[in-house]
N, C-alpha and C positions, 0 to 999 in steps of 0.2 A: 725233548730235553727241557730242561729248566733249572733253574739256579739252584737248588739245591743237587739236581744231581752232577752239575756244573763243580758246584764246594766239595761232595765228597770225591768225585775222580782227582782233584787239587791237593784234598787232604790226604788222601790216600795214598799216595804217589809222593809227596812231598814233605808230609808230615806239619803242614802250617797251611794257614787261608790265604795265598796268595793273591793278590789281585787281576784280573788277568781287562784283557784289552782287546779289540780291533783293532789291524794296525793293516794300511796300503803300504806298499813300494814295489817298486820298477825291479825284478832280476836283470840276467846279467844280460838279455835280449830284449831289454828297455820295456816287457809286456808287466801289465799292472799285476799284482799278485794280493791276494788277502791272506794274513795270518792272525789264526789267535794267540796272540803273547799271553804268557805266565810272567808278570812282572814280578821284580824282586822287594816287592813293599809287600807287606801283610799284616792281616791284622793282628793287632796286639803290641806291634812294634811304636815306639812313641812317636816316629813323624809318621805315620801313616793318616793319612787325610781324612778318612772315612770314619764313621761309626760301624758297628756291625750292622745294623739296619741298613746304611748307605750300600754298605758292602754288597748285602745281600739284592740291594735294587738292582746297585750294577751287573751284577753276577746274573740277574733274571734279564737284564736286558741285554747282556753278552749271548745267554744261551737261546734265548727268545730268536735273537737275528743266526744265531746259530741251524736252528729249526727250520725258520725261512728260507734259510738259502738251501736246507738240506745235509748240511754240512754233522751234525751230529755225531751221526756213526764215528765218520774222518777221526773226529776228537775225542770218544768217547774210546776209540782204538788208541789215538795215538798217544794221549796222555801216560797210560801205564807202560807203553813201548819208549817212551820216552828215556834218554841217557843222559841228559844234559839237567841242571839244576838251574834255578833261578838265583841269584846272588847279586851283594854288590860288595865289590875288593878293588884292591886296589890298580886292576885293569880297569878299574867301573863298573857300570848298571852294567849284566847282561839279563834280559830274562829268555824265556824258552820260546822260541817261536817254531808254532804248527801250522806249515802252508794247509791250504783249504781250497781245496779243491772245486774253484767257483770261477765262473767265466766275469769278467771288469770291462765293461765297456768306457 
């Protein structure tokens, strides 16, 4: 996998270039867990931090570690299975989080 095919499962599925993320935390039996977040920034939006070139580093080095651990397929499935959307209202930021199926030592 690699960042562009990273952007189109994003685009495709969502309809905008969302930023997506590494993100660790503890489930509800305290075990470390990795998920990739679909955050609710994207580009084109005015605070969005990035340029598109930024974008796209990040996006290669999301899917790059993506690769490494193996996890691609995980994501490449779960993005269009996906039901939730990434936003921000006024509950807050939520974006999409896809556990990964990676062991955390």
């Amino acid at each position: 996998m690699d960042g562009e095919e990273l952007r189109l499962l994003v685009l495709n599925k969502w309809g905008k270039m969302y930023d997506t993320r590494i993100h660790q935390r503890r489930d509800q039996f305290n075990k470390l867990q990795l998920y990739l977040q679909i955050m609710w920034k994207h580009v084109g939006q005015k605070s969005f931090p990035l340029t598109e070139a930024a974008y796209m580093e990040q996006l290669d080095a999301v899917a790059e570690l993506l690769t490494e651990w193996g996890a691609q397929d995980v994501v490449r499935r779960k993005i269009p299975e996906s039901t939730k959307f990434p936003k921000l209202d006024t509950t807050g930021a939520n974006a999409v989080m896809i556990p990964l199926d990676i062991e955390v030592e």
